[in-house]
N, C-alpha and C positions, 0 to 999 in steps of 0.2 A: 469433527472439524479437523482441517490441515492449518496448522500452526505452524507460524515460523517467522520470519524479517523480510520488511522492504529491501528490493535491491535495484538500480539500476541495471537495464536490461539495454545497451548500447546498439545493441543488432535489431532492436526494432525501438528506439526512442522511448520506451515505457517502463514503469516499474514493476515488479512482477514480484513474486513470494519467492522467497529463497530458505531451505531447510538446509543448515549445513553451508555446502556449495552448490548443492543441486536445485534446480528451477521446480517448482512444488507448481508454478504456474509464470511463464514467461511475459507477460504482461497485461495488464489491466486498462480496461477503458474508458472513457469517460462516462459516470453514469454505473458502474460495477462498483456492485456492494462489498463488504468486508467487516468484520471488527478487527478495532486498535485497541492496544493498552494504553489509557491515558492514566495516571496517578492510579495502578492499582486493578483499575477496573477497566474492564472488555467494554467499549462502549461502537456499539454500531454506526456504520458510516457509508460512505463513497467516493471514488475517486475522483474531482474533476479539474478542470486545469483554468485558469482565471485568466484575466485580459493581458496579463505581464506574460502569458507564457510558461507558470508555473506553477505545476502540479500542487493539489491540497486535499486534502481530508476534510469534508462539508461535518460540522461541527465538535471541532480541535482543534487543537495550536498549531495542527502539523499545514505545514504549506513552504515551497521551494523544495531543499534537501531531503527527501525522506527515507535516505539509508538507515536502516537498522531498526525502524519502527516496527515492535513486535505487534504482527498482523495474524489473523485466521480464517480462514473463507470452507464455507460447505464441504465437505468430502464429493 
């Protein structure tokens, strides 16, 4: 698995995985799976964006902001 943080990706409107400062993956789509840390535990997910226009994590608290959400996706 590549591990690392949500990042805002401004050059194309989406959030993408960030190791470091480097793009591990420049942005995700709606419908693209991932796991997040929520309390501890890697729990699996997807990205999709809601009727307000803002980005969420389909079952977690994450939705709007999600810099720095510690994320991992396939190798």
């Amino acid at each position: 698995m590549r591990e690392g943080r949500l990042g805002y990706n401004c050059e194309n409107g989406r959030y993408g995985l960030l190791s470091m400062d480097l793009w591990i993956d420049r942005g995700f789509h709606c419908g693209e799976c991932m796991e997040v840390l929520v309390d501890d535990q890697w729990v699996r997910t997807r990205m999709e964006m809601n009727p307000a226009m803002e980005w969420y994590l389909v079952g977690t608290p994450y939705c709007g902001n999600l810099e720095y959400v510690r994320a991992r996706i396939p190798e």
